[in-house]
C-alpha positions in Angstrom: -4.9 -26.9 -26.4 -4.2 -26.4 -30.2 -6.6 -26.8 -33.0 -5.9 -29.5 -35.9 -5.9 -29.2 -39.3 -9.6 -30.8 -39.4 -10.8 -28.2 -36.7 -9.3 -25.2 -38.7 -10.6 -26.3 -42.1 -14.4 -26.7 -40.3 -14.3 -23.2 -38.8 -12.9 -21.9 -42.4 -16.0 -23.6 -44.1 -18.6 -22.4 -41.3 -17.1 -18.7 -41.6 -17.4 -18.9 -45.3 -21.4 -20.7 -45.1 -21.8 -17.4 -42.5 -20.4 -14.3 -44.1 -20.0 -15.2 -47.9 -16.9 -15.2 -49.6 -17.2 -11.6 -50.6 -17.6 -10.5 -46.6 -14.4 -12.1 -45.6 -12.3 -9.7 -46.9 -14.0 -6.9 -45.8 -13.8 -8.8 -41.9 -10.1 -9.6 -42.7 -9.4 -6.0 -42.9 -11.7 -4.7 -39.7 -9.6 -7.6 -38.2 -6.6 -6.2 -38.9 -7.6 -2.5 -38.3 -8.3 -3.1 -34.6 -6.0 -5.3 -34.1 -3.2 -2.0 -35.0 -5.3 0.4 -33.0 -5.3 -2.1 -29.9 -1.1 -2.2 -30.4 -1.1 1.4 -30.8 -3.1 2.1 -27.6 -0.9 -0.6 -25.7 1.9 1.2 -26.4 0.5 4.7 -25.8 0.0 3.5 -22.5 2.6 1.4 -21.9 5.3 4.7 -23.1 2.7 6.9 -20.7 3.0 4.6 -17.6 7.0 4.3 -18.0 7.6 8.1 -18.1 5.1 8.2 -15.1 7.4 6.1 -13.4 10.7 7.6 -14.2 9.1 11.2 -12.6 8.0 8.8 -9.7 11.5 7.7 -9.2 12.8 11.0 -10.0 10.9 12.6 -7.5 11.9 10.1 -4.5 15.7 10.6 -5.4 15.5 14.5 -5.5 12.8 15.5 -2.9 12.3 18.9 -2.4 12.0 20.9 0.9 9.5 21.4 2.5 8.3 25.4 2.0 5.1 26.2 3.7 2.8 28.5 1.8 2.3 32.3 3.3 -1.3 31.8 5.3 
């Protein structure tokens, strides 16, 4: 479903009766801020999860013997 020109010029004018004009810069830019963070932490994670799986993989290629510990 995508919105139409009509439908994106009525949620403009409802966001502007609701916030001011003054406010909707200031939301623009918390907008934006999170929006960086969330990219930031999705790659954070994403980076974290594909080393994980390179020492996974790493691991099952190169297993080490077995050396029981001195009871």
């Amino acid at each position: 479903m995508s919105l139409g020109i009509t439908e994106i010029i009525l949620i403009l004018v409802v966001i502007i009766l609701l916030f001011g004009g003054k406010r909707i810069p200031e939301i623009a830019r918390a907008l934006g801020r999170a929006s960086y963070e969330y990219k930031k932490a999705k790659d954070v994670i994403k980076k974290e999860t594909e080393e994980l799986k390179n020492e996974i993989e790493d691991a099952q290629e190169k297993p080490e013997e077995y050396k029981p510990q001195d009871v």
